[in-house]
MDAnalysis code that builds the backbone (N, CA, C; Angstrom):
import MDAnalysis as mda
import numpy as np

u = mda.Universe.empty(192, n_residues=64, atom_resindex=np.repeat(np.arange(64), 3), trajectory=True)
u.add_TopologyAttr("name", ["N", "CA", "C"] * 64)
u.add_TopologyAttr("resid", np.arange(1, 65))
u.add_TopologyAttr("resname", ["UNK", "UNK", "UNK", "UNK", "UNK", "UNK", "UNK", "UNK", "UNK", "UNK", "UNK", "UNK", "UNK", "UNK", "UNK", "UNK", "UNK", "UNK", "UNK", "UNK", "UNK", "UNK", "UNK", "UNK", "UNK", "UNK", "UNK", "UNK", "UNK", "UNK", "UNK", "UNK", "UNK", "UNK", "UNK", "UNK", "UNK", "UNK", "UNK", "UNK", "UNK", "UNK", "UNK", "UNK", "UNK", "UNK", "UNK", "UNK", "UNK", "UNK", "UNK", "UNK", "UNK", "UNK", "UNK", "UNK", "UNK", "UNK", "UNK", "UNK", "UNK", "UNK", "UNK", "UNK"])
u.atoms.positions = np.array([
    [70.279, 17.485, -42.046],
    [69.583, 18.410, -41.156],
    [68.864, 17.667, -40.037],
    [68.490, 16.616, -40.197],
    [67.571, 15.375, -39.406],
    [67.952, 15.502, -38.477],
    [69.274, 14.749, -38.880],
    [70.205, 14.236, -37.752],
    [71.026, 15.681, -36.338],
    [71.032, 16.661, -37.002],
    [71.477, 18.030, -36.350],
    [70.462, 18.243, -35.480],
    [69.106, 17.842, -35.982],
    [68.172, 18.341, -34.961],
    [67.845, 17.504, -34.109],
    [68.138, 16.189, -34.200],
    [68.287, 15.327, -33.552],
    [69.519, 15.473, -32.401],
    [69.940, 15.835, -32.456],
    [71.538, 16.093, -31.662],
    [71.172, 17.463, -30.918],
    [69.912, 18.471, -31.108],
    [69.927, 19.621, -30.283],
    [68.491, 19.162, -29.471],
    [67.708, 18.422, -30.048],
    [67.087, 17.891, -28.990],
    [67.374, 16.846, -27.991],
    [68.124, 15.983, -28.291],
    [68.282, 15.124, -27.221],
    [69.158, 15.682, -26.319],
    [69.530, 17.046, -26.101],
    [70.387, 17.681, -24.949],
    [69.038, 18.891, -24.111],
    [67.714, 18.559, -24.524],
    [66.458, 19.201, -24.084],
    [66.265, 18.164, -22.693],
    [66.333, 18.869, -21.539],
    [65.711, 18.505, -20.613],
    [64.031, 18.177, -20.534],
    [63.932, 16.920, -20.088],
    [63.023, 15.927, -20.007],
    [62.763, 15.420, -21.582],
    [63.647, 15.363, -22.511],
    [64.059, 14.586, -23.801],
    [64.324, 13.235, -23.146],
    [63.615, 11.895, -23.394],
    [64.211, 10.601, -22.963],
    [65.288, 10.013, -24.438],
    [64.595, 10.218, -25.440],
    [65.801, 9.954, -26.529],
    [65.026, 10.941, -27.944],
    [65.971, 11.168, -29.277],
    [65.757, 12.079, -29.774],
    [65.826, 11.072, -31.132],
    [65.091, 10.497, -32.275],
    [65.439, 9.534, -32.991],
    [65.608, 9.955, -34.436],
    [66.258, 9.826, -35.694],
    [65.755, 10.298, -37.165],
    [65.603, 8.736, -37.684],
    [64.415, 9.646, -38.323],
    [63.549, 8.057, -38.500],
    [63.157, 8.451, -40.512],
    [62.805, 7.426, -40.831],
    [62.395, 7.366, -42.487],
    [60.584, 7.257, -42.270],
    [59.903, 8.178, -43.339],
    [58.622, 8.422, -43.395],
    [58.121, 9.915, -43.028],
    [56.593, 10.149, -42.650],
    [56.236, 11.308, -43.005],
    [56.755, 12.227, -42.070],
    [57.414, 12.119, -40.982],
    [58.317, 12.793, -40.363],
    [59.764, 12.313, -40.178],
    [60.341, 13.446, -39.977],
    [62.625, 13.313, -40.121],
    [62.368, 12.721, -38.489],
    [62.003, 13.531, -37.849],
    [62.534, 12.978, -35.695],
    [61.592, 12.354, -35.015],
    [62.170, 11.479, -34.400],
    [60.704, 10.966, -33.271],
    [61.187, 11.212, -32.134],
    [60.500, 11.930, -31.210],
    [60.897, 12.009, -30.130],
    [60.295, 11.883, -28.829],
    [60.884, 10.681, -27.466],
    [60.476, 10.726, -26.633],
    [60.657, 11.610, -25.554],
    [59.569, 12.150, -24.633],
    [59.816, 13.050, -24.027],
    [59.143, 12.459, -22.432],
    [59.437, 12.744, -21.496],
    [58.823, 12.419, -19.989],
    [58.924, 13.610, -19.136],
    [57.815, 14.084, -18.649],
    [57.749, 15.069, -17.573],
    [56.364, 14.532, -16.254],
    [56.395, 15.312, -15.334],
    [55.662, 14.839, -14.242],
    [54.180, 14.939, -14.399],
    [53.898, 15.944, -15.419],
    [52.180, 16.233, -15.736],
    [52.140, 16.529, -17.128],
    [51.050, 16.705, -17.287],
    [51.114, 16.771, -18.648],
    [51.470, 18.396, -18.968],
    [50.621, 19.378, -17.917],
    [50.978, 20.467, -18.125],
    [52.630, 20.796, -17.981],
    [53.404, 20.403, -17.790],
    [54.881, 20.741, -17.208],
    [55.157, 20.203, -18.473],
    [54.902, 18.971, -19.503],
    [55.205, 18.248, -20.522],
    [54.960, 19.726, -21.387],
    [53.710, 20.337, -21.478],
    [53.115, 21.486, -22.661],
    [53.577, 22.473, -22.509],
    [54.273, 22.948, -21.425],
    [54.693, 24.554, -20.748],
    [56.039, 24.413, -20.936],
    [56.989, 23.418, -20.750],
    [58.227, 23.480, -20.960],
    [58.674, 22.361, -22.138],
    [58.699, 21.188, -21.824],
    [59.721, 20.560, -22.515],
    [58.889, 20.923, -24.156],
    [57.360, 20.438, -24.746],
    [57.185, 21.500, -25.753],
    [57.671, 22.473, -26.450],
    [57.498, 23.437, -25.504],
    [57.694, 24.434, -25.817],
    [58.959, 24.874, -26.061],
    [60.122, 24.396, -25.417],
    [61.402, 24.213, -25.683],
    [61.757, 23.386, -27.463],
    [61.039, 22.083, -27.458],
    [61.332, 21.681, -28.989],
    [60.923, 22.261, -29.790],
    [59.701, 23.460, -29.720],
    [59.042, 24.180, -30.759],
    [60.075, 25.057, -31.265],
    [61.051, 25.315, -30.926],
    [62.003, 26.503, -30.454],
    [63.088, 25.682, -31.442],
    [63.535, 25.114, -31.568],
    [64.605, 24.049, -32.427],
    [64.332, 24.521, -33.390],
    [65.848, 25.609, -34.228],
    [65.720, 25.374, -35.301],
    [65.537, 24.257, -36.328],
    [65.008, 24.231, -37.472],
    [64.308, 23.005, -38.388],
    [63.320, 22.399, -37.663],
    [62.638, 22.514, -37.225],
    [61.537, 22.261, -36.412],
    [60.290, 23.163, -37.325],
    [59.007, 22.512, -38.250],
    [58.470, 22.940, -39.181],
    [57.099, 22.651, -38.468],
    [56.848, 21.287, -37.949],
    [55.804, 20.707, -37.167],
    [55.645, 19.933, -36.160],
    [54.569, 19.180, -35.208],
    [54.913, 18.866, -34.420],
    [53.648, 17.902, -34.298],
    [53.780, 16.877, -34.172],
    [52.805, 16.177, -33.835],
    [52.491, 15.131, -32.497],
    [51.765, 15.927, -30.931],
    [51.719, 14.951, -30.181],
    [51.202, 13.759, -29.616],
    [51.437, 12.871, -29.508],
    [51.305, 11.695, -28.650],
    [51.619, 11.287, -27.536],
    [50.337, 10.835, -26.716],
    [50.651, 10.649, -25.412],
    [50.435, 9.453, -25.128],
    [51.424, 8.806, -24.085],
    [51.513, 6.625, -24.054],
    [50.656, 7.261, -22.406],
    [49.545, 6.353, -22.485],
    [49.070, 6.377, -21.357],
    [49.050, 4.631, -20.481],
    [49.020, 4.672, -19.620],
    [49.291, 3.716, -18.788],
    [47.706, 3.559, -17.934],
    [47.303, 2.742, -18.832],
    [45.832, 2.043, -17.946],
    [45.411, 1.375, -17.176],
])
Protein backbone atom coordinates (compact mmCIF):
# COMPACT_ATOMS: atom_id res chain seq x y z
CA UNK A 1 0.00 0.00 0.00
CA UNK A 2 3.20 2.31 0.85
CA UNK A 3 4.53 2.04 -2.17
CA UNK A 4 0.92 2.79 -4.27
CA UNK A 5 0.75 5.85 -2.37
CA UNK A 6 3.90 6.66 -3.07
CA UNK A 7 3.36 6.40 -6.86
CA UNK A 8 0.00 8.76 -6.56
CA UNK A 9 1.85 11.29 -4.86
CA UNK A 10 4.80 11.80 -6.67
CA UNK A 11 2.51 12.66 -9.85
CA UNK A 12 1.09 15.76 -7.23
CA UNK A 13 2.16 18.95 -8.55
CA UNK A 14 4.78 20.76 -6.53
CA UNK A 15 5.70 16.96 -5.12
CA UNK A 16 9.75 17.20 -5.46
CA UNK A 17 10.00 13.33 -4.69
CA UNK A 18 7.53 10.90 -2.94
CA UNK A 19 9.71 8.24 -0.68
CA UNK A 20 8.49 4.73 1.39
CA UNK A 21 10.56 4.71 4.11
CA UNK A 22 10.80 2.07 7.38
CA UNK A 23 9.64 3.59 10.91
CA UNK A 24 6.81 5.53 12.45
CA UNK A 25 5.63 6.62 9.14
CA UNK A 26 5.15 4.39 5.44
CA UNK A 27 5.98 8.01 3.02
CA UNK A 28 8.24 10.86 3.26
CA UNK A 29 7.55 13.40 1.25
CA UNK A 30 9.21 16.37 -0.32
CA UNK A 31 7.18 19.08 -1.42
CA UNK A 32 8.25 22.88 -2.87
CA UNK A 33 5.88 25.70 -3.54
CA UNK A 34 6.47 29.59 -3.72
CA UNK A 35 4.90 30.49 -0.11
CA UNK A 36 4.04 28.78 2.39
CA UNK A 37 0.43 29.61 1.96
CA UNK A 38 0.27 28.14 -1.78
CA UNK A 39 2.39 25.04 0.01
CA UNK A 40 -1.08 24.78 2.73
CA UNK A 41 -3.91 25.70 0.14
CA UNK A 42 -2.85 23.41 -2.56
CA UNK A 43 -0.12 21.03 -2.70
CA UNK A 44 -1.42 19.93 1.16
CA UNK A 45 -4.34 19.84 0.59
CA UNK A 46 -4.09 17.80 -2.51
CA UNK A 47 -1.94 14.93 -0.40
CA UNK A 48 -4.63 15.02 2.32
CA UNK A 49 -6.89 13.78 -0.43
CA UNK A 50 -4.66 10.46 -1.28
CA UNK A 51 -6.29 7.60 -0.64
CA UNK A 52 -4.28 5.69 2.44
CA UNK A 53 -3.33 8.82 3.63
CA UNK A 54 -4.32 8.39 7.67
CA UNK A 55 -1.89 11.36 8.85
CA UNK A 56 0.24 13.95 8.14
CA UNK A 57 2.97 15.40 9.71
CA UNK A 58 4.58 18.89 8.59
CA UNK A 59 7.99 20.08 8.28
CA UNK A 60 9.38 23.00 7.03
CA UNK A 61 13.53 23.26 5.82
CA UNK A 62 14.07 26.83 6.30
CA UNK A 63 17.00 28.56 4.83
CA UNK A 64 18.74 31.09 7.29
Amino acid sequence: MASQVSDVLARIEGVVRADTVAGPYDVVVLTEAATAERLRASVASRVRRVEGIVRMLTCSILHL
